[in-house]
PDB file as gemmi writes it, atoms N, CA and C in Angstrom:
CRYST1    1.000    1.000    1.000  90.00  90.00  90.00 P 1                      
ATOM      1  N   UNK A   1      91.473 -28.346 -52.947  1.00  0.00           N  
ATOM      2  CA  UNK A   1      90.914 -27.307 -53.782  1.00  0.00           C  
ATOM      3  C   UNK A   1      89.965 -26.443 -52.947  1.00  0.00           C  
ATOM      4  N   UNK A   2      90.032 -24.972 -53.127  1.00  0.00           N  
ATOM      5  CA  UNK A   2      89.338 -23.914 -52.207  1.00  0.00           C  
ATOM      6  C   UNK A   2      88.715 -23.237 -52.957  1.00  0.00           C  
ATOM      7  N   UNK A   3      87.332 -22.656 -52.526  1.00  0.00           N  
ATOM      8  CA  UNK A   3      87.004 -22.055 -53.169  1.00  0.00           C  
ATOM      9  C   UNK A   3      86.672 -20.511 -52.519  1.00  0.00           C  
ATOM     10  N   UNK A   4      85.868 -19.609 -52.985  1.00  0.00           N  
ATOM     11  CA  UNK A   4      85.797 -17.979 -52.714  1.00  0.00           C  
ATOM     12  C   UNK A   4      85.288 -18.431 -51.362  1.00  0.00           C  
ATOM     13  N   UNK A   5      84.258 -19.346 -50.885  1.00  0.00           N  
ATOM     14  CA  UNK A   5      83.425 -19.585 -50.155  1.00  0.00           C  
ATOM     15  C   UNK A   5      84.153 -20.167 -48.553  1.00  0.00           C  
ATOM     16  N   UNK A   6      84.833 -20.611 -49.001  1.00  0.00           N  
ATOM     17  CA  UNK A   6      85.912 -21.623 -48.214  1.00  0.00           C  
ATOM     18  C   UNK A   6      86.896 -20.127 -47.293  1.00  0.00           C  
ATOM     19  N   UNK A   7      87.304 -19.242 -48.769  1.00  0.00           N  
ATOM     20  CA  UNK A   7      88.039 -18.023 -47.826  1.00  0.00           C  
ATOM     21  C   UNK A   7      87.345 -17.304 -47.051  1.00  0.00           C  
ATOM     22  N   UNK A   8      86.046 -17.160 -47.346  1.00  0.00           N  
ATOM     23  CA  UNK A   8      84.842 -16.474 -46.990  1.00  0.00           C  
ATOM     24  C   UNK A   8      84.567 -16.827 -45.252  1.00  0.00           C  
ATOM     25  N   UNK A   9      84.676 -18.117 -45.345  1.00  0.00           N  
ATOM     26  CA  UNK A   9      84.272 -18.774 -44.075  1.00  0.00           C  
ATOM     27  C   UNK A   9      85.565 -18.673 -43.411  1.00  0.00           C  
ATOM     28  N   UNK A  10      87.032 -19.076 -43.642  1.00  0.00           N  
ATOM     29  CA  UNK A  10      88.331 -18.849 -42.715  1.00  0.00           C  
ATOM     30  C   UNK A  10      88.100 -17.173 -42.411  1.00  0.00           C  
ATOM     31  N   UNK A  11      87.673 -16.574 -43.015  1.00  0.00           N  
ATOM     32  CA  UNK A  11      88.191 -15.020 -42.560  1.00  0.00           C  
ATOM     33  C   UNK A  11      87.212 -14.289 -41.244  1.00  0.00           C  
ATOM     34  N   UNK A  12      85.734 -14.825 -41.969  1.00  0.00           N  
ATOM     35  CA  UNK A  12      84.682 -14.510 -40.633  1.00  0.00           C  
ATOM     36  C   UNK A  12      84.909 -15.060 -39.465  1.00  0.00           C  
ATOM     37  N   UNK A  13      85.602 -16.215 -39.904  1.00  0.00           N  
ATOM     38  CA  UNK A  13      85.581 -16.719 -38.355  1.00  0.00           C  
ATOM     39  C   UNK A  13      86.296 -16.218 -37.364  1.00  0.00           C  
ATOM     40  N   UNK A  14      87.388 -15.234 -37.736  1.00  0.00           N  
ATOM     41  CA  UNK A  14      87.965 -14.722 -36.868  1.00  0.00           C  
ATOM     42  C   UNK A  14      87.844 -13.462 -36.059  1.00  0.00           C  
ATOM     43  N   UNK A  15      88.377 -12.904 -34.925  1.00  0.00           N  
ATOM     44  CA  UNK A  15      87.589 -12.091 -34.506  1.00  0.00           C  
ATOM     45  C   UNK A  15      87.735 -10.301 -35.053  1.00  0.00           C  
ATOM     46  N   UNK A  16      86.659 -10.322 -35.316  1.00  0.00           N  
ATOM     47  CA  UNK A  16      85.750  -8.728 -35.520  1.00  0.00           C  
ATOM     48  C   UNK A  16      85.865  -8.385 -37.146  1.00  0.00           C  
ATOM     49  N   UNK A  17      86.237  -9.526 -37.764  1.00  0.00           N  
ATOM     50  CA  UNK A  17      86.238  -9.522 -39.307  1.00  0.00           C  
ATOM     51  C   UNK A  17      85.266  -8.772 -40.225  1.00  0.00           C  
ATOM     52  N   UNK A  18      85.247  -7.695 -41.091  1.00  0.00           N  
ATOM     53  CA  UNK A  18      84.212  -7.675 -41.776  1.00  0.00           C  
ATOM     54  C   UNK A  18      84.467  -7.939 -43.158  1.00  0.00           C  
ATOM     55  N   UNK A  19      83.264  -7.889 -43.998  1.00  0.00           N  
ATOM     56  CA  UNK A  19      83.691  -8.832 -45.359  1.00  0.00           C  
ATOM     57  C   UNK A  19      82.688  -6.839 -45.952  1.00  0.00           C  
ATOM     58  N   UNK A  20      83.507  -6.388 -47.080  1.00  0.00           N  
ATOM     59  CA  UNK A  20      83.102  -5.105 -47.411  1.00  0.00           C  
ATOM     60  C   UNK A  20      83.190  -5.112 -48.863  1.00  0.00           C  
ATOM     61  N   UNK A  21      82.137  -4.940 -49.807  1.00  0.00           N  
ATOM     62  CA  UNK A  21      82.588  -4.670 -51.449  1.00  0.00           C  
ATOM     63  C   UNK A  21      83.557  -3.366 -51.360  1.00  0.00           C  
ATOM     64  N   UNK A  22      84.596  -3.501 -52.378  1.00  0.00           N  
ATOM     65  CA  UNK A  22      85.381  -2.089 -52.505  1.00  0.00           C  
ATOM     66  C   UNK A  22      85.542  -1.833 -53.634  1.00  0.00           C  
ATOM     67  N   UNK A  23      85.469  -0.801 -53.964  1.00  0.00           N  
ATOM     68  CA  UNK A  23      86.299  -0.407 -55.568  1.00  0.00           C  
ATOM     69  C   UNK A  23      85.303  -1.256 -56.977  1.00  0.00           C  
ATOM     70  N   UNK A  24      84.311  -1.347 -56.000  1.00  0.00           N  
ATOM     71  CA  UNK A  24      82.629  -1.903 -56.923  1.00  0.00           C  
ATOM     72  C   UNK A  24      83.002  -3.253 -57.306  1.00  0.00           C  
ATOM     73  N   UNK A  25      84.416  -4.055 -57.234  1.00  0.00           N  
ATOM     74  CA  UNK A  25      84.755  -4.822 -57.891  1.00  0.00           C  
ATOM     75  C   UNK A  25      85.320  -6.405 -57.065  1.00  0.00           C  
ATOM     76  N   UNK A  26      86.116  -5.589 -55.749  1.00  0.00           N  
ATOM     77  CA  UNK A  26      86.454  -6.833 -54.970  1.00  0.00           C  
ATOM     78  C   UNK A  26      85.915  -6.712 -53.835  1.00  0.00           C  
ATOM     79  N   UNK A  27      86.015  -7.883 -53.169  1.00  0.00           N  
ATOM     80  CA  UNK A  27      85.573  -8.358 -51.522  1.00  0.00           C  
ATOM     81  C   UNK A  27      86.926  -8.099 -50.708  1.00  0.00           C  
ATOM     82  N   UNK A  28      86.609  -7.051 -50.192  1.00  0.00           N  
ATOM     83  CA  UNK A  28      87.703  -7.000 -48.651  1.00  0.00           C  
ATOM     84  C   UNK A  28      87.510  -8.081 -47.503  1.00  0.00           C  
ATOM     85  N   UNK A  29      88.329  -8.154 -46.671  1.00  0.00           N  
ATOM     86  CA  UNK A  29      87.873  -8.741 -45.369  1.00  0.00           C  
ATOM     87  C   UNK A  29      88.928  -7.936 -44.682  1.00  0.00           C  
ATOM     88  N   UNK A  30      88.666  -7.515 -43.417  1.00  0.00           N  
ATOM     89  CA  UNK A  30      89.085  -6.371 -42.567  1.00  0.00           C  
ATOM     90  C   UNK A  30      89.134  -6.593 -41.115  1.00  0.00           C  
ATOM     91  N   UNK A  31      90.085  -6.280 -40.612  1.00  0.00           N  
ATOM     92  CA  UNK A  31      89.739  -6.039 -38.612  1.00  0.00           C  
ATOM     93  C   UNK A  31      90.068  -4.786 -38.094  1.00  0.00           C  
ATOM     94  N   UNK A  32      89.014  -4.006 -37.993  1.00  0.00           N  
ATOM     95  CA  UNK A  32      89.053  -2.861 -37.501  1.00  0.00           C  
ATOM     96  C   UNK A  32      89.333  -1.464 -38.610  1.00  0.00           C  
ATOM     97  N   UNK A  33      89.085  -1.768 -39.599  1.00  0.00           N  
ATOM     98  CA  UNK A  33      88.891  -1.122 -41.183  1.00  0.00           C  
ATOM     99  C   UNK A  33      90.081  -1.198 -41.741  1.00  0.00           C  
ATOM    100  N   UNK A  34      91.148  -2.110 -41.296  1.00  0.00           N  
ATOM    101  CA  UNK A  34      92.526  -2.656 -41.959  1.00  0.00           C  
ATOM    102  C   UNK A  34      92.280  -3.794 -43.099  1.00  0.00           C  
ATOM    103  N   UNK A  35      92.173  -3.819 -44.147  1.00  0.00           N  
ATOM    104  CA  UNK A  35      92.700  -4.797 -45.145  1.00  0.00           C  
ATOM    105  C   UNK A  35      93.226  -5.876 -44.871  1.00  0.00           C  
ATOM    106  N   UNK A  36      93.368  -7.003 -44.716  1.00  0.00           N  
ATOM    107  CA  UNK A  36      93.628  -8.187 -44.778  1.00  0.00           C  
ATOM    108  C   UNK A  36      94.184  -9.207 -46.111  1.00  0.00           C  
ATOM    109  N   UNK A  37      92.775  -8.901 -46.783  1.00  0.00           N  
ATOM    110  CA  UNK A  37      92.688  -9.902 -47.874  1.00  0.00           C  
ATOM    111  C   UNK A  37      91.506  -9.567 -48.744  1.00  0.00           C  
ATOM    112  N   UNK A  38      92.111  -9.713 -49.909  1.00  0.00           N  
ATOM    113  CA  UNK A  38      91.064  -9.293 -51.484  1.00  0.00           C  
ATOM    114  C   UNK A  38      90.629 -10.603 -52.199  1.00  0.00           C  
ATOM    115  N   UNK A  39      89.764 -10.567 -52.315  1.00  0.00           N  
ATOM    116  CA  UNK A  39      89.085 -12.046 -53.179  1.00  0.00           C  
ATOM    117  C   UNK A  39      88.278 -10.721 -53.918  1.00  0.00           C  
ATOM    118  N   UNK A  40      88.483 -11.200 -55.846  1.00  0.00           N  
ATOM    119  CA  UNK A  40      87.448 -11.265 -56.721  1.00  0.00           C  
ATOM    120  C   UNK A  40      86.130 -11.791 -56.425  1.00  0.00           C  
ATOM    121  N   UNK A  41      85.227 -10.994 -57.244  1.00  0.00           N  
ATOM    122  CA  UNK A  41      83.836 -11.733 -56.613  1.00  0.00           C  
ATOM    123  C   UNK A  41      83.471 -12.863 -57.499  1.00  0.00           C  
ATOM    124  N   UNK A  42      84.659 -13.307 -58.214  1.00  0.00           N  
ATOM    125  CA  UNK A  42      84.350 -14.704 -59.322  1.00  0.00           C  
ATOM    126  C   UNK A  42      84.663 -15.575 -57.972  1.00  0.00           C  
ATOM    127  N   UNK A  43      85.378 -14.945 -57.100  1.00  0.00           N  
ATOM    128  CA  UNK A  43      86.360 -15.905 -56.431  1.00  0.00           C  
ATOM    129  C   UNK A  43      87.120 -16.981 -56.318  1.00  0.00           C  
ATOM    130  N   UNK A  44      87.846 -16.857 -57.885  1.00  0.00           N  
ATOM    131  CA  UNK A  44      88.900 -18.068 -58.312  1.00  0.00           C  
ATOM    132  C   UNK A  44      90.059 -17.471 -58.096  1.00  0.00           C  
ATOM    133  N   UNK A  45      90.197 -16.386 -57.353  1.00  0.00           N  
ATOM    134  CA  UNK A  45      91.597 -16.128 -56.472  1.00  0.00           C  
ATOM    135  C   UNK A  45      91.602 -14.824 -55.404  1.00  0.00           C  
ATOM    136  N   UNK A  46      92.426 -15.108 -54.664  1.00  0.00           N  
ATOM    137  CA  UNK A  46      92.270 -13.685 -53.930  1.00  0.00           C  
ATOM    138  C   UNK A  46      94.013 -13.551 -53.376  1.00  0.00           C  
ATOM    139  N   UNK A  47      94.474 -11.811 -53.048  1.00  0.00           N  
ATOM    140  CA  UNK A  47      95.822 -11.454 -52.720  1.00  0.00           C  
ATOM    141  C   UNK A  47      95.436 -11.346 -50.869  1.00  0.00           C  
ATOM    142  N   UNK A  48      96.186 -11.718 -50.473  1.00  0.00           N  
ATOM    143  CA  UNK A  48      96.354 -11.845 -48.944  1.00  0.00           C  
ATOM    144  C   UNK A  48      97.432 -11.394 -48.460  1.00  0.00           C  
ATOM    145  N   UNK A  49      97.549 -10.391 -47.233  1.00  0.00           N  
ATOM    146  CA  UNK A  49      98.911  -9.774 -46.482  1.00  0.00           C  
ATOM    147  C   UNK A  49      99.925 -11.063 -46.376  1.00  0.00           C  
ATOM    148  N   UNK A  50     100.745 -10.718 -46.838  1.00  0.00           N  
ATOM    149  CA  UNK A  50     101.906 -11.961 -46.419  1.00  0.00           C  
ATOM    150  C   UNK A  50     103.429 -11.080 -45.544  1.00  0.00           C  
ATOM    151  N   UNK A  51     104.309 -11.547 -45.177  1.00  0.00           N  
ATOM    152  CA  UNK A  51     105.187 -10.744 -45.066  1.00  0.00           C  
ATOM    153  C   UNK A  51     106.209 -11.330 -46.446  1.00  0.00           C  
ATOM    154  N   UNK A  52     107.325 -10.313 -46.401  1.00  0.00           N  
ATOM    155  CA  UNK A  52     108.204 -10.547 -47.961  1.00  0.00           C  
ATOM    156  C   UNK A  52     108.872 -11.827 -47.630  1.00  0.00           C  
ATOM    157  N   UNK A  53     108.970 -12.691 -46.612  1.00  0.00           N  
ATOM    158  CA  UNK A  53     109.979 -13.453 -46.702  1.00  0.00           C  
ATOM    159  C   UNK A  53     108.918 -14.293 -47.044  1.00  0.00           C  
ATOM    160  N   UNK A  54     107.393 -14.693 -46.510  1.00  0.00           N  
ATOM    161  CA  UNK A  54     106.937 -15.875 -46.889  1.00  0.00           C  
ATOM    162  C   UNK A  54     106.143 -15.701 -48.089  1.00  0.00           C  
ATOM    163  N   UNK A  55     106.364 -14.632 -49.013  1.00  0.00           N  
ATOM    164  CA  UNK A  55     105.511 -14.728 -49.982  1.00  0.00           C  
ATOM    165  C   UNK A  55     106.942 -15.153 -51.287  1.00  0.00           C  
ATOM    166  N   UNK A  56     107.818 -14.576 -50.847  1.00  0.00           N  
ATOM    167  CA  UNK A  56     109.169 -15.223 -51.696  1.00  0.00           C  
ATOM    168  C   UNK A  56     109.387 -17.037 -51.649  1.00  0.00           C  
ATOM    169  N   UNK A  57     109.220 -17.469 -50.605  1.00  0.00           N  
ATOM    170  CA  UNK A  57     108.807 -18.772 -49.976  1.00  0.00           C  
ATOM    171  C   UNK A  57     107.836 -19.317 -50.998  1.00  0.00           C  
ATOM    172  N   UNK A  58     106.609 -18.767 -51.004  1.00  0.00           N  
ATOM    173  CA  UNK A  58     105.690 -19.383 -51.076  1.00  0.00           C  
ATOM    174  C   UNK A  58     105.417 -19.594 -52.819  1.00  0.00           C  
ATOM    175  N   UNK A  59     106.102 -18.074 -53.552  1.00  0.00           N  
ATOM    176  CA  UNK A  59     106.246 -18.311 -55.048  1.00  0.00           C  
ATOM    177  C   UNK A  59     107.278 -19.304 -55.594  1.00  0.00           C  
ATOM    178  N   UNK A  60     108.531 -19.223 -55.103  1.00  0.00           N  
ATOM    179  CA  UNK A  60     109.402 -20.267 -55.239  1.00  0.00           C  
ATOM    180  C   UNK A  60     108.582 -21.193 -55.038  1.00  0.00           C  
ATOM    181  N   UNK A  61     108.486 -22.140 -54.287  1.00  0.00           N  
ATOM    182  CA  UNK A  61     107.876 -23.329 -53.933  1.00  0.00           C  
ATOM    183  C   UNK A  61     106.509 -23.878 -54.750  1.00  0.00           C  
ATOM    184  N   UNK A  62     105.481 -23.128 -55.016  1.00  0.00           N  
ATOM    185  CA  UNK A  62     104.776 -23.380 -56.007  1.00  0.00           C  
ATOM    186  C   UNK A  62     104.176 -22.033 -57.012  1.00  0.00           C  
ATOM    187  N   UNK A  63     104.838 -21.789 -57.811  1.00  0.00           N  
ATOM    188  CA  UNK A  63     104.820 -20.659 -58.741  1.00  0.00           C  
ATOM    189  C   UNK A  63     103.515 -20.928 -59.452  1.00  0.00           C  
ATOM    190  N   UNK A  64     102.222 -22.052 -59.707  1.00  0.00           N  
ATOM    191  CA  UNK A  64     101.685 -22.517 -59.862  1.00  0.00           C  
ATOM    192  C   UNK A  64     100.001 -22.004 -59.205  1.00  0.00           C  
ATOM    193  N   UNK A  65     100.403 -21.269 -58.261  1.00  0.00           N  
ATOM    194  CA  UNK A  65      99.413 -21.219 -57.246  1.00  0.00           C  
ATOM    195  C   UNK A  65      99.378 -19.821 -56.527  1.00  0.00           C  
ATOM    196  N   UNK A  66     100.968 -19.273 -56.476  1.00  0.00           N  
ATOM    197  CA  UNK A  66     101.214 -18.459 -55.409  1.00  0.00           C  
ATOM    198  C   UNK A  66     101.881 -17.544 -56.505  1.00  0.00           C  
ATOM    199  N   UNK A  67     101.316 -15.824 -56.777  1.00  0.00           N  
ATOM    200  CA  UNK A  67     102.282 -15.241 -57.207  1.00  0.00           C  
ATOM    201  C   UNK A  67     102.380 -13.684 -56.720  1.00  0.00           C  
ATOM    202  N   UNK A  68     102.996 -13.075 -56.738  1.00  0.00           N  
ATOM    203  CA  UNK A  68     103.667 -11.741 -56.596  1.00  0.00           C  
ATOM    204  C   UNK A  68     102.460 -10.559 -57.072  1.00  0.00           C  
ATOM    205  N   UNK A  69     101.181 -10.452 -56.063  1.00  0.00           N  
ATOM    206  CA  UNK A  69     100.349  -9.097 -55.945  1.00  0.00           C  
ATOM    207  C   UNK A  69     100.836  -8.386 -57.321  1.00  0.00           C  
ATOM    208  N   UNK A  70      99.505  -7.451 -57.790  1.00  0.00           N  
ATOM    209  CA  UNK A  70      99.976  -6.293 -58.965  1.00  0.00           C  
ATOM    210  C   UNK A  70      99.988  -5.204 -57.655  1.00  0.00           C  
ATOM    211  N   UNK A  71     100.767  -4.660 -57.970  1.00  0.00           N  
ATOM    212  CA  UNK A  71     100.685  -2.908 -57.335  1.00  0.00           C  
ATOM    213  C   UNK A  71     101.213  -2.868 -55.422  1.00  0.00           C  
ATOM    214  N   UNK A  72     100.749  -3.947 -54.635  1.00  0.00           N  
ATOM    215  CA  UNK A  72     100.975  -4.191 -53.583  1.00  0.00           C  
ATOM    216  C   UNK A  72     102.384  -5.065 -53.338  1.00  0.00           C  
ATOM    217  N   UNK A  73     102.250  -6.334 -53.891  1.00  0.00           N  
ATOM    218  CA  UNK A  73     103.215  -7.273 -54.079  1.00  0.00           C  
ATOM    219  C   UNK A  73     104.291  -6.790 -53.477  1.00  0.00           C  
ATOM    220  N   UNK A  74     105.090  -5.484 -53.408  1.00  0.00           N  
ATOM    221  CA  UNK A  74     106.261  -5.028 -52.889  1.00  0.00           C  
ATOM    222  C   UNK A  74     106.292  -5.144 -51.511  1.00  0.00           C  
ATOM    223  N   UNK A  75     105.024  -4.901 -50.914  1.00  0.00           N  
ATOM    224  CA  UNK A  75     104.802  -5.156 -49.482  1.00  0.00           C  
ATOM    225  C   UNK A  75     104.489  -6.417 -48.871  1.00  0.00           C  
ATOM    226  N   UNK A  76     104.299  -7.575 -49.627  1.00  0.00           N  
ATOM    227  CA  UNK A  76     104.212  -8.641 -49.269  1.00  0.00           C  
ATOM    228  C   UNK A  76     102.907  -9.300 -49.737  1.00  0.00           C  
ATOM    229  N   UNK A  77     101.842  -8.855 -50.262  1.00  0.00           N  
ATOM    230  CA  UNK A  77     100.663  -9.306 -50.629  1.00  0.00           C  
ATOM    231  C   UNK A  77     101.165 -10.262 -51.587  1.00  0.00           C  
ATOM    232  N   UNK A  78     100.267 -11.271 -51.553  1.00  0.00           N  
ATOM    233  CA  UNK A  78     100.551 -12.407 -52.363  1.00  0.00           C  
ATOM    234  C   UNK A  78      99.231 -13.015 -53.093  1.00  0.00           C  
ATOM    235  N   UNK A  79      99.182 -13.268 -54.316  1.00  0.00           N  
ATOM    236  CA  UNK A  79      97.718 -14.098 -55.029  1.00  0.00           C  
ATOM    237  C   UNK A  79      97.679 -15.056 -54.798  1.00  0.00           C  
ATOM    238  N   UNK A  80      96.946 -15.426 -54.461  1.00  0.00           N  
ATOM    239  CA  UNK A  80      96.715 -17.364 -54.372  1.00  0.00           C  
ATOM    240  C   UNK A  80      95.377 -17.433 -55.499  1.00  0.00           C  
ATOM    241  N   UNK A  81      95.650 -18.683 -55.628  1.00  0.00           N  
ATOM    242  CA  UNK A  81      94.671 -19.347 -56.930  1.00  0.00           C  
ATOM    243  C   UNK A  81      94.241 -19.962 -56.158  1.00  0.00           C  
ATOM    244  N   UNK A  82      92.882 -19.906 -55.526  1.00  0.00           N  
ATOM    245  CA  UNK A  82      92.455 -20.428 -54.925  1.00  0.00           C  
ATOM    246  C   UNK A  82      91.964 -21.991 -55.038  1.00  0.00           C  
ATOM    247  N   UNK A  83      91.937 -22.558 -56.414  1.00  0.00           N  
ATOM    248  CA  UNK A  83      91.438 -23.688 -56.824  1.00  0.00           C  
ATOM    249  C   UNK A  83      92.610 -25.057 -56.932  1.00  0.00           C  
ATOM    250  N   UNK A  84      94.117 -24.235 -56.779  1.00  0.00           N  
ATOM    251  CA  UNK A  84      95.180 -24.949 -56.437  1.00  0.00           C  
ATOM    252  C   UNK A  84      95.865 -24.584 -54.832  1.00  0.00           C  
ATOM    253  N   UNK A  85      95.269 -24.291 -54.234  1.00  0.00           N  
ATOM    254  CA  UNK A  85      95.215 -24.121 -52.618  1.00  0.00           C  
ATOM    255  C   UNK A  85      94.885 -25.230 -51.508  1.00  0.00           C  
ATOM    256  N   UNK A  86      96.068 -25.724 -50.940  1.00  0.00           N  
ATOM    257  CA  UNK A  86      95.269 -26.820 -49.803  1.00  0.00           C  
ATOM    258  C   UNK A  86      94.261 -26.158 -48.710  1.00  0.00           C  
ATOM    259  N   UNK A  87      93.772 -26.721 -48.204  1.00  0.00           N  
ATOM    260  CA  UNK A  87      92.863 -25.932 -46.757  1.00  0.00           C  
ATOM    261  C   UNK A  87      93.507 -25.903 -45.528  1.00  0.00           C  
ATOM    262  N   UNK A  88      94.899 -26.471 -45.546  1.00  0.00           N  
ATOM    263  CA  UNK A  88      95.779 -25.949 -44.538  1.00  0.00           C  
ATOM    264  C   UNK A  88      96.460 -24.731 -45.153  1.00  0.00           C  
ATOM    265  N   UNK A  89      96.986 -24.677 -46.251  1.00  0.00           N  
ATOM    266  CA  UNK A  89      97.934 -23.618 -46.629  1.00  0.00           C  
ATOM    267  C   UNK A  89      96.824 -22.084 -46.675  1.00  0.00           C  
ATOM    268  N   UNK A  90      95.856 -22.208 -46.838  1.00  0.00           N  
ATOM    269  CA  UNK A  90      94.645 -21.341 -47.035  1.00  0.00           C  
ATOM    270  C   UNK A  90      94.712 -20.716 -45.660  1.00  0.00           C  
ATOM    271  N   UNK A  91      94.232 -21.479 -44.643  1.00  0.00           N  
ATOM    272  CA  UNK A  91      93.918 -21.295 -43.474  1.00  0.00           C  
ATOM    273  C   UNK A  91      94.999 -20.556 -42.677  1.00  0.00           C  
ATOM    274  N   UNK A  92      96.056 -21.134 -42.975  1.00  0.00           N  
ATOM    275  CA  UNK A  92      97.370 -20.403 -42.073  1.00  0.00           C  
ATOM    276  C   UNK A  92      97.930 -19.107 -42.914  1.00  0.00           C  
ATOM    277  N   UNK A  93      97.532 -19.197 -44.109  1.00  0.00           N  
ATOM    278  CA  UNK A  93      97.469 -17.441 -44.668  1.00  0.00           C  
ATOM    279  C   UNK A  93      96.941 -16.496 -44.589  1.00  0.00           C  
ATOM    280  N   UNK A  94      95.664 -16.920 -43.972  1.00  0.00           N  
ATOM    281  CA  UNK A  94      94.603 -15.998 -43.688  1.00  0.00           C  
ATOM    282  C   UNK A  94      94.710 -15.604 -42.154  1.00  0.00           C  
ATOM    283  N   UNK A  95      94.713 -16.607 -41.513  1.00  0.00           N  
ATOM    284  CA  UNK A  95      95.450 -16.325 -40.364  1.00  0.00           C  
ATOM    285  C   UNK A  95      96.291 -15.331 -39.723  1.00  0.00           C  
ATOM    286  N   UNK A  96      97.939 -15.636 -40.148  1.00  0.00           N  
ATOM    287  CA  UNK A  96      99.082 -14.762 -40.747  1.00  0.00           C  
ATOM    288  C   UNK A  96      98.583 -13.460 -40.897  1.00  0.00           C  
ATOM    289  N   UNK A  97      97.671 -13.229 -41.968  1.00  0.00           N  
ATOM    290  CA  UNK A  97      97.098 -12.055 -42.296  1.00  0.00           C  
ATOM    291  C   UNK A  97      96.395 -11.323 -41.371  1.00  0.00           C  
ATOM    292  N   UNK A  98      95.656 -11.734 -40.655  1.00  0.00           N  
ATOM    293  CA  UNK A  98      94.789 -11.574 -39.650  1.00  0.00           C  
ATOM    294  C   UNK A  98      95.368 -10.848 -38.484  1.00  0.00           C  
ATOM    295  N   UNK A  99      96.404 -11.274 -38.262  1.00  0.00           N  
ATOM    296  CA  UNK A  99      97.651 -11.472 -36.791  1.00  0.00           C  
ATOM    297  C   UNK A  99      98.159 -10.587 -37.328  1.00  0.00           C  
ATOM    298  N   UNK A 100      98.506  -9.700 -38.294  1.00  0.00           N  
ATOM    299  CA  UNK A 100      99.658  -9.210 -39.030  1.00  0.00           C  
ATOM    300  C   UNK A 100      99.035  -7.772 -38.696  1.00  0.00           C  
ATOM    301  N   UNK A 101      97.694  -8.011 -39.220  1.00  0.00           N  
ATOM    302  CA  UNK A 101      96.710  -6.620 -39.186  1.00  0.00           C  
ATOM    303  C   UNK A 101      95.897  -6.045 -37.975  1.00  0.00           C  
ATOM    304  N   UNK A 102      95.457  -6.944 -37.167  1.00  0.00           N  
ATOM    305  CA  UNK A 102      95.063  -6.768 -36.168  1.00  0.00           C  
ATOM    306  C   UNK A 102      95.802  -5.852 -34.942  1.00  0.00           C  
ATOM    307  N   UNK A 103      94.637  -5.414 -34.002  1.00  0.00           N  
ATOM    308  CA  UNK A 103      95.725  -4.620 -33.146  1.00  0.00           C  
ATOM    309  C   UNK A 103      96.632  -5.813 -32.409  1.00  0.00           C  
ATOM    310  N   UNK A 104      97.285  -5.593 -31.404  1.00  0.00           N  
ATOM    311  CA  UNK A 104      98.049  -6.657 -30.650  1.00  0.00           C  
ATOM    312  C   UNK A 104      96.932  -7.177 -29.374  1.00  0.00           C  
ATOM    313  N   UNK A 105      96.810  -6.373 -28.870  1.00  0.00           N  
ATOM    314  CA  UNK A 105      95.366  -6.387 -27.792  1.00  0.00           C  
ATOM    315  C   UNK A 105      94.729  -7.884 -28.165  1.00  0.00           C  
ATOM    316  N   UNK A 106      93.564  -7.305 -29.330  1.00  0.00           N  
ATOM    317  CA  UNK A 106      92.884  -8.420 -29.867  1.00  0.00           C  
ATOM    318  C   UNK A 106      93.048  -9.494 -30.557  1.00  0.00           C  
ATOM    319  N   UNK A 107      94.895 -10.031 -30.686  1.00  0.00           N  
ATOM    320  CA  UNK A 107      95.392 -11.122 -31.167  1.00  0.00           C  
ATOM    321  C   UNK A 107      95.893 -12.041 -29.972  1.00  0.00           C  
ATOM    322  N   UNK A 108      96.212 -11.238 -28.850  1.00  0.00           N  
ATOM    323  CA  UNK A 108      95.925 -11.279 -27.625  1.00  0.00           C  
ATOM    324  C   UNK A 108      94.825 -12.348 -26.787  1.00  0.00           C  
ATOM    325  N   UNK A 109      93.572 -11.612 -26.987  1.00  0.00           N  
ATOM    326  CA  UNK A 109      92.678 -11.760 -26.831  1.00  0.00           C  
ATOM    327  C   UNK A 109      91.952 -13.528 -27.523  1.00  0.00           C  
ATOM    328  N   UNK A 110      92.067 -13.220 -28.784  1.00  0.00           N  
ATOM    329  CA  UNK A 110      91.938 -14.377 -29.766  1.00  0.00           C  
ATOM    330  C   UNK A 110      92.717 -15.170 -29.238  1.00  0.00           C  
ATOM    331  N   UNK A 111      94.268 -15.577 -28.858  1.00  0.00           N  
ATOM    332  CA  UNK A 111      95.079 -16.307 -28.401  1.00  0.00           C  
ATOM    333  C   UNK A 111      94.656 -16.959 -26.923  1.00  0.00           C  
ATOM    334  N   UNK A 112      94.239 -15.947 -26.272  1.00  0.00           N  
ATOM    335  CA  UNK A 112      93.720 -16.899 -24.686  1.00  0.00           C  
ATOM    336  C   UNK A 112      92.494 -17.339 -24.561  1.00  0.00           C  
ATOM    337  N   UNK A 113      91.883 -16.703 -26.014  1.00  0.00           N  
ATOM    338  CA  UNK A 113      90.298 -17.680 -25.574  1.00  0.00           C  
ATOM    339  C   UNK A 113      90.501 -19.166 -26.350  1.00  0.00           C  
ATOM    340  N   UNK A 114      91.722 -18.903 -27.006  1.00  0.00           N  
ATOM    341  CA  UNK A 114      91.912 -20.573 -27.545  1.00  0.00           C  
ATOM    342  C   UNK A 114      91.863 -21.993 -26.786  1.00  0.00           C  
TER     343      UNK A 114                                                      
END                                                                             
């Protein structure tokens, strides 16, 4: 079980992340003023960049947890319920997301200081 706090902490940790109120209502997290990932500020769920094949994946498999973005969803954004979320499946979505959005340079970069 994950909470707002839990995404809060996977997303900063990565490099040049910022966490931004938008739209008065949700929490962005960003690399380099790109979108990533939306958490509510209740933070009992947030939509995260996915690509279409693993967010089709990921609703099939637990429809429970994982569903199909309003308005974005076509592009791959996906909701997670954060409170039915493992902290591996969390972590490697945010990730994903991260890598997806980032320039190449600085995924690069992130990769050899590993």
């Amino acid at each position: 079980m994950m909470t707002g706090d839990d995404l809060r902490r996977l997303a900063m940790a990565l490099p040049e992340v910022e966490e931004r109120l938008t739209w008065e209502v949700d929490i962005t997290f960003r690399v380099r003023d790109k979108i990533f990932a939306i958490m509510g500020q209740d933070g009992a769920q947030a939509s995260i960049k996915a690509t279409l094949e693993a967010q089709q994946a990921l609703v099939a498999s637990e429809p429970e947890t994982f569903s199909v973005s309003h308005y974005t969803g076509r592009f791959g954004w996906t909701t997670v319920v954060l409170t039915r979320v493992t902290a591996e499946e969390l972590a490697e979505l945010v990730e994903d997301a991260w890598r997806r959005t980032a320039p190449k340079r600085l995924v690069a970069a992130y990769d050899a200081s590993k």
